[in-house]
C-alpha positions as CSV (number, residue, x, y, z in Angstrom):
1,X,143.8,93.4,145.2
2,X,143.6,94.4,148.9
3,X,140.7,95.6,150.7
4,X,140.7,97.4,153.3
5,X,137.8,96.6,155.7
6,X,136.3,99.6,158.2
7,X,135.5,98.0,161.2
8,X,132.7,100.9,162.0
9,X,130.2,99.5,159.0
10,X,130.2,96.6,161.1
11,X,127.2,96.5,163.7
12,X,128.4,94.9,166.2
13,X,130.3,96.0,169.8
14,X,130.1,99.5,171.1
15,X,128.9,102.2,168.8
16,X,131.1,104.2,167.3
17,X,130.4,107.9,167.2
18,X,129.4,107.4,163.0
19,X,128.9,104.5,161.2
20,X,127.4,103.9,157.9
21,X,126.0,101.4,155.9
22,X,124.5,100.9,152.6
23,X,121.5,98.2,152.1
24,X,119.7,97.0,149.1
25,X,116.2,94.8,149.1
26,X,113.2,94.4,146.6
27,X,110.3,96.3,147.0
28,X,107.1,94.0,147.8
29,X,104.9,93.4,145.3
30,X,102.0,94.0,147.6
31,X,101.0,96.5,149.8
32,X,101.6,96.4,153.6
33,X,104.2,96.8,156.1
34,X,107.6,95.6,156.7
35,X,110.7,95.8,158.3
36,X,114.6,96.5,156.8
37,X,116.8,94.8,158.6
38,X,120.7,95.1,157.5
39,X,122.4,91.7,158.5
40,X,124.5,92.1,161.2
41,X,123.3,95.5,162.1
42,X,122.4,96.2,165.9
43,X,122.6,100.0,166.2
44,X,119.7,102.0,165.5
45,X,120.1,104.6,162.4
46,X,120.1,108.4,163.1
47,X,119.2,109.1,159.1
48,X,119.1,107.2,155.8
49,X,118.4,108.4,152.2
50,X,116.6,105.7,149.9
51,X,117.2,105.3,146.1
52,X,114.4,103.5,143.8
53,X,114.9,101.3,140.7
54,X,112.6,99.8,138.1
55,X,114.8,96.9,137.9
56,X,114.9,93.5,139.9
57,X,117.7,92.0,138.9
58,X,121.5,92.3,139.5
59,X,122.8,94.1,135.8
60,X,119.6,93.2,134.4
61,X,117.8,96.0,132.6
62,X,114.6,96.3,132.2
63,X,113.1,98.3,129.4
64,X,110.7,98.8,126.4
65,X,107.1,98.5,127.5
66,X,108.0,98.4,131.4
67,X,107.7,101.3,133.8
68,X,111.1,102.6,133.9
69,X,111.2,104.5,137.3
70,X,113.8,106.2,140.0
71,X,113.0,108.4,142.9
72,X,115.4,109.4,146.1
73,X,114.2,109.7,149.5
74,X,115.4,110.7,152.5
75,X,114.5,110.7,156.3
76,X,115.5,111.4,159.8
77,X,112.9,109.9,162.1
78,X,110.8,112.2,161.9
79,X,110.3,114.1,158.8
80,X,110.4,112.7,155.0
81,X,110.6,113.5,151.6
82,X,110.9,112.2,148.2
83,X,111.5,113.4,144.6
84,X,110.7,110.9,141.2
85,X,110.7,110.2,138.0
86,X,109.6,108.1,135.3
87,X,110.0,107.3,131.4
88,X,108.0,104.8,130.0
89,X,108.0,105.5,125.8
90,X,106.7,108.3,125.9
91,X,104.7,108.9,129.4
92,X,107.0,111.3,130.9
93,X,106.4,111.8,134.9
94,X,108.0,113.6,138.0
95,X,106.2,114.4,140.8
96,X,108.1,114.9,144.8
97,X,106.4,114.9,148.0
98,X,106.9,115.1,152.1
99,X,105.1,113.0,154.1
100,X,106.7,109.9,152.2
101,X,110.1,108.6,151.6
102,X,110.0,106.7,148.2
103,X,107.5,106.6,144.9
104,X,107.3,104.5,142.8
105,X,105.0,105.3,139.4
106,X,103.1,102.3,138.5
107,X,100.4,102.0,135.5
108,X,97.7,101.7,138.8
109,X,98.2,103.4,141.7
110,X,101.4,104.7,142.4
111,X,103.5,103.0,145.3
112,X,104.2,105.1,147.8
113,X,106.5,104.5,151.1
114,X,106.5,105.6,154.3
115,X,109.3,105.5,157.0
116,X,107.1,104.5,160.1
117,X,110.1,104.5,162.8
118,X,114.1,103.4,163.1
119,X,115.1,100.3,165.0
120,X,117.7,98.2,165.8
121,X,119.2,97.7,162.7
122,X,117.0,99.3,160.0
123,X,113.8,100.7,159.5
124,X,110.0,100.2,159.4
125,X,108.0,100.8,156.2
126,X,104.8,100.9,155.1
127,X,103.5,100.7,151.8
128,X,100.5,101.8,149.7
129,X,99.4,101.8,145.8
130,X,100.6,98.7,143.5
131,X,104.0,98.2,142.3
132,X,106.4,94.6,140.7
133,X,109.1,93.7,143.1
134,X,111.9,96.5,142.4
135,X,115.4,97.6,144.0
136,X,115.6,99.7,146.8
137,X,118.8,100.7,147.9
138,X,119.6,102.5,151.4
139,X,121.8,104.6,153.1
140,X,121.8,104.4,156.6
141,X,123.7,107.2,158.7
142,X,124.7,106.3,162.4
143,X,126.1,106.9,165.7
144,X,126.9,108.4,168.5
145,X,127.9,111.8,167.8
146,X,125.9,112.1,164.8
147,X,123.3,114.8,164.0
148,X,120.8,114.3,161.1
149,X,117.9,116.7,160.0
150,X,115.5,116.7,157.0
151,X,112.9,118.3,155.1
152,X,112.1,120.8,152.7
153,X,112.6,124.7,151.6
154,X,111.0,126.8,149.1
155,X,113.2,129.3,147.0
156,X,112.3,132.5,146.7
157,X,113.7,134.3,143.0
158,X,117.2,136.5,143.8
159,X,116.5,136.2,147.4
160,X,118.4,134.4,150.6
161,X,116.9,130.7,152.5
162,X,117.6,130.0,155.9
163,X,117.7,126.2,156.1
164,X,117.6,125.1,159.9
165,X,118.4,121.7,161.0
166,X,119.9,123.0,164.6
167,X,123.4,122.3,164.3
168,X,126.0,122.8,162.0
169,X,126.0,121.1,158.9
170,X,128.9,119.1,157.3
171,X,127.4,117.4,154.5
172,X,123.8,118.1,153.4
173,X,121.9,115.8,150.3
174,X,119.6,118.1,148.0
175,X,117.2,116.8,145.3
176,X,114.4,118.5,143.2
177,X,112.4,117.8,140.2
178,X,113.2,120.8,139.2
179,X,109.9,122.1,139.5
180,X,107.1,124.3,141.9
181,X,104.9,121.4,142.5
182,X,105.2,119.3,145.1
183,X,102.7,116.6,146.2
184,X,101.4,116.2,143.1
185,X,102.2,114.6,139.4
186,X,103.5,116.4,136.4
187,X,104.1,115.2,132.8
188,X,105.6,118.1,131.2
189,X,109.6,116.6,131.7
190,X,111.3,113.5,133.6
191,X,113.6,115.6,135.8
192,X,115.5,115.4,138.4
193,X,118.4,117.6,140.4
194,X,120.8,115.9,142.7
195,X,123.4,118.2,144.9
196,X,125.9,117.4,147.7
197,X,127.7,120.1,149.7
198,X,129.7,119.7,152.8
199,X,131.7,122.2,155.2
200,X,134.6,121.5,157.4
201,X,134.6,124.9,159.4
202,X,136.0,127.2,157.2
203,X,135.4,125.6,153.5
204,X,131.8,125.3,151.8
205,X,132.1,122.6,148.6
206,X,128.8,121.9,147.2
207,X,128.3,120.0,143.6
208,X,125.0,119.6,141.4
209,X,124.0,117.4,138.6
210,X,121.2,118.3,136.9
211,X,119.2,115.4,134.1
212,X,116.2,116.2,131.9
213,X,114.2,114.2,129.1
214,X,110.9,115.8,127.6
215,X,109.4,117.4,124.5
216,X,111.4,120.9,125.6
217,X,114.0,119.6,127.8
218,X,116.5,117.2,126.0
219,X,119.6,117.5,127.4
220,X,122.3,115.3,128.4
221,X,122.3,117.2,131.9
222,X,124.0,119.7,133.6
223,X,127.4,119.4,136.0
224,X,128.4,122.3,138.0
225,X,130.3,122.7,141.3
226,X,130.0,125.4,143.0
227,X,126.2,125.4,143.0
228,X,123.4,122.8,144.4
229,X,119.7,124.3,143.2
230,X,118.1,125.2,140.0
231,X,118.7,128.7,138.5
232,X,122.1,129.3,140.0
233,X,121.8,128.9,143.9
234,X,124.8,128.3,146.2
235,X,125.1,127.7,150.0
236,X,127.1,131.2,150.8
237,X,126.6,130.5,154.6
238,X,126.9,127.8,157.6
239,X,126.1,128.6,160.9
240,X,126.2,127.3,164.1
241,X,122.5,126.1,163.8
242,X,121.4,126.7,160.0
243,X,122.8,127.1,156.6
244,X,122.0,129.8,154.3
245,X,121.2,129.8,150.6
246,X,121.4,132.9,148.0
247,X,119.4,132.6,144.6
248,X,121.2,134.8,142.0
249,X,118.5,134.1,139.2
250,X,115.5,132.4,138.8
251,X,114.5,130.3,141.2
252,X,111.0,131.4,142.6
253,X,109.2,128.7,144.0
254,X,111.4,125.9,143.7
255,X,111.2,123.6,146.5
256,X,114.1,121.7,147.4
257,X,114.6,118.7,149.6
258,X,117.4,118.3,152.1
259,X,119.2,115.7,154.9
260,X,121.9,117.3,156.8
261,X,124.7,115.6,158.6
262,X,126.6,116.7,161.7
263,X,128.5,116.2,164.4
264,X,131.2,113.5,164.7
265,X,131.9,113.7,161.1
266,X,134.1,114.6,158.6
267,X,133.3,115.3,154.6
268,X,133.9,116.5,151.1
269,X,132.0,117.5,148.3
270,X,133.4,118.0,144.6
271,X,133.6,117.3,141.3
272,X,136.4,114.3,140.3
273,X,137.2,113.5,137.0
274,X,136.4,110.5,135.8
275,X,139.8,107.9,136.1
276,X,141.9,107.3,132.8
277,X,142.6,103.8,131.8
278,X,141.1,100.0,133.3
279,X,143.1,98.6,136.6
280,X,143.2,99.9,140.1
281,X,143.0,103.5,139.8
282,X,142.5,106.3,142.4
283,X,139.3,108.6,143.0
284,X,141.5,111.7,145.1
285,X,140.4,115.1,147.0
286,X,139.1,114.6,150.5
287,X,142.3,114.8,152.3
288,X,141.0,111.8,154.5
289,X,140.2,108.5,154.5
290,X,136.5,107.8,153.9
291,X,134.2,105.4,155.1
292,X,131.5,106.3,152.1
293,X,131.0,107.7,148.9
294,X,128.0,109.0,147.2
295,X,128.9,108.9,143.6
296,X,127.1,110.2,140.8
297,X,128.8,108.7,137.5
298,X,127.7,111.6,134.5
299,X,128.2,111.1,131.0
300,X,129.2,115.1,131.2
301,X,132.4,116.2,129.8
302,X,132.1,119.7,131.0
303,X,130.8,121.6,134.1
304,X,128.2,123.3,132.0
305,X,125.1,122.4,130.0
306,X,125.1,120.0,127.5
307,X,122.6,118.7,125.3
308,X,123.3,115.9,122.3
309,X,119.4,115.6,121.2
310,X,119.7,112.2,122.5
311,X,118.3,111.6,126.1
312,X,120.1,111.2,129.6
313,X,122.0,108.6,130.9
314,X,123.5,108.8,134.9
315,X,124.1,106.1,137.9
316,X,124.3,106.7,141.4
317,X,126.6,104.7,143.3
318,X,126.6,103.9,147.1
319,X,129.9,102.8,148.4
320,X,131.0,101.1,151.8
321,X,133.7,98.5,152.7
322,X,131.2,95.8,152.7
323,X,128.6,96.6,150.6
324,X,128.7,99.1,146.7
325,X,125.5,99.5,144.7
326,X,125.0,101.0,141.6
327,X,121.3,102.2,139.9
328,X,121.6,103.1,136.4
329,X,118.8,105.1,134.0
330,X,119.0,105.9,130.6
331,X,116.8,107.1,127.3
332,X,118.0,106.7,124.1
333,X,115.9,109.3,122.3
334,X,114.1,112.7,123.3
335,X,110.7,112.3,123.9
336,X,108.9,114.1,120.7
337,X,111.6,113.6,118.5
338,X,109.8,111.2,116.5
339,X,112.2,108.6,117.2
340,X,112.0,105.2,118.9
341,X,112.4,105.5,122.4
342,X,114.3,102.0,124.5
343,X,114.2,103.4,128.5
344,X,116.5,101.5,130.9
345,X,116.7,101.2,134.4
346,X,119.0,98.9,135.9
347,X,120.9,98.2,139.1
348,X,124.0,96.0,140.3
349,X,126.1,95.1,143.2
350,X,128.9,96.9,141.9
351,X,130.7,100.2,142.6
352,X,129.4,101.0,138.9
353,X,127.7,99.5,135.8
354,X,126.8,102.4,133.4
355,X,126.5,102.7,129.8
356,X,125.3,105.7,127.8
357,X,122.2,106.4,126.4
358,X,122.7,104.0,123.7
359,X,124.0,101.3,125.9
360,X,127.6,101.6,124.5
361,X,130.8,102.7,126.2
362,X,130.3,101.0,129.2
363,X,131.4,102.2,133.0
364,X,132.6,99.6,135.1
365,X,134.1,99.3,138.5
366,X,134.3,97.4,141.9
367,X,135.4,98.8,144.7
368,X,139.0,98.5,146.3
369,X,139.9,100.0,148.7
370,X,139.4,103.3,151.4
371,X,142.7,105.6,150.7
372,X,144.0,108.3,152.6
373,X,142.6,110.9,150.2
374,X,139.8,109.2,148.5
375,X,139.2,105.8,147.3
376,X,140.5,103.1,144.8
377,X,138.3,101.3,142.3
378,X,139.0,98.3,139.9
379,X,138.3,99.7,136.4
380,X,137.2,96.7,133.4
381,X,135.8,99.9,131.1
382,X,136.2,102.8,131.4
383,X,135.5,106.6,129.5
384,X,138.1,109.3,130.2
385,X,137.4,112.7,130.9
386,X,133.8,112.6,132.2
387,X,132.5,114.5,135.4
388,X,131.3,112.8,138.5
389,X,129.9,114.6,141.2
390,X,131.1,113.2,144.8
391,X,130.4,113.2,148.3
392,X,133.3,111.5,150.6
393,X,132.4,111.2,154.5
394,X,133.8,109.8,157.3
């Protein structure tokens, strides 16, 4: 197999007008500050989304007893935001907040992190609460034509939202826990709503994957393109300086957190199919060659709700030439059902490492290559016909 090495994820030499590059480190066990520093990284991020993990260890679950936990974060140098969730046999949790950019629920105080500042080459963190050393992976957005702008926007029910990050967006990250509090815990469901939408000028493409365990709420999850936000709401507008969002049901008081990209960059946004087969096989649509994807890796089989009285099971993968991580959760029972409950986070240094919600039918690939209309992954197991949310950029 050939790979095919990007010279932008690189930091070194003159900055190109975007860059990216994924990261992952352990959380410290203690509180306190601290610095992320990407090896070989000398240019000073513009943006970065964060994604939590219970586990420590490279395709290493942990389970049972432990605090199985994930959150995404994301932040632009100025504001922050982050939704999580947590399953722990029984103790269901979601909570999202601004102000901070990961949390991690702990059986003390939760651990919560704050982006203090980029630098040369990372970030600056602080961190409060109690917490075991646990992965962090990041996404760090660059250079210098790049735009970046986050924060957060309330719904209103069968009503239009005016986002406004002051330029035009071309790929945008949403997340939700799918519920009207924010900055505060809730134990009713483990939730959480992931969405990626981009625009090339003429084009809006927008995805959402939607994952749910609790007493009411057991289903497998929710694929859809077309839409990004709970209740059925679509990006139907992108301006020169804002985006717009229509709500054609409910979705009253849902807050939603958002990171839009502009500038020098191009992007796509869809739903592939997962590949056929094991070998080097080809993840198509964007029509140019990437430097990243954003993967979501769903056990779906449809682009509509489905529910197998079981529990969820999802990864997200972060993909560069020089770097692919995957976080992995699963539950094998709904919560309430009587049943035992085994909860599983894990994370690897792959391009994915998935099972389902039983740990069978395992998902695994490594990255190959950048193509001229996707990307190409080396496939050791593999389940056909499953739908994976995307976001290409470049």
């Amino acid at each position: 197999m050939t790979s095919l090495i990007n010279p932008f994820v690189f930091g070194g030499g003159a900055e190109p007008a975007f860059w990216v590059r994924t990261y992952r480190t352990l959380m410290p066990a203690s509180a306190g500050t601290e610095t992320i520093s990407v090896p070989g990284l000398t240019w000073t991020p513009k943006a970065m989304r964060v994604i939590h993990n219970g586990a420590a260890a490279d395709a290493t679950p942990v389970s049972g007893s432990s605090q199985v936990r994930g959150s995404i974060g994301c932040y632009d140098g100025t504001n922050q935001w982050q939704t999580a969730w947590a399953n722990r046999d029984g103790s269901l949790e979601r909570s999202a907040d601004t102000g901070i950019v990961c949390r991690a629920f702990a059986a003390g105080t939760d651990r919560t992190v704050t982006a203090t500042g980029f630098v040369a080459g990372g970030v600056g963190l602080s961190h409060s609460g109690s917490a075991s050393a646990s992965f962090m992976t990041f996404e760090f957005f660059g250079g210098t034509g790049l735009q970046a702008a986050a924060g957060t926007k309330t719904l209103s029910n069968a009503s239009t939202s005016t986002f406004s990050p002051g330029f035009q967006a071309k790929a945008i990250f949403l997340a939700s826990p799918n519920d009207s509090t924010w900055n505060s815990g809730d134990t009713v469901a483990a939730q959480v709503l992931i969405s990626m939408a981009s625009y090339d000028g003429t084009t809006i493409r927008q995805n959402r994957c939607y994952h749910s365990l609790g007493a009411s709420r057991d289903t497998l999850g929710r694929a859809l393109e077309g839409e990004f936000a709970t209740g059925g709401s679509s990006i139907t507008a992108v301006g020169s300086t804002t985006f717009t969002t229509t709500e054609t049901t409910n979705a009253t008081n849902q807050t939603v957190g958002w990171l839009a990209l502009g500038g020098s960059i191009t992007a796509w946004a869809g739903i592939v199919n997962s590949p056929s087969g094991t070998g080097d096989r080809d993840i198509t649509g964007p029509s140019f060659t990437p430097q990243f994807a954003a993967l979501e890796v769903s056990r779906l089989t449809t682009n509509s709700a489905q529910s197998d009285g079981q529990g969820f099971a999802f990864g997200l993968s972060s993909i560069t030439s020089t770097a692919q991580y995957c976080n992995h959760w699963s539950s094998t029972d709904v919560f309430g059902s009587g049943g035992t409950t085994t909860d599983i986070a894990e994370g690897d240094d792959v391009a994915i490492n998935t099972s389902d919600h039983r740990r069978l039918n395992p998902i695994d690939g490594t990255f190959v290559q950048w193509n001229a209309d996707g990307m190409r992954l080396s496939m050791t197991n593999n389940v056909t016909g499953l739908k994976w949310p995307v976001l290409f950029m470049g």
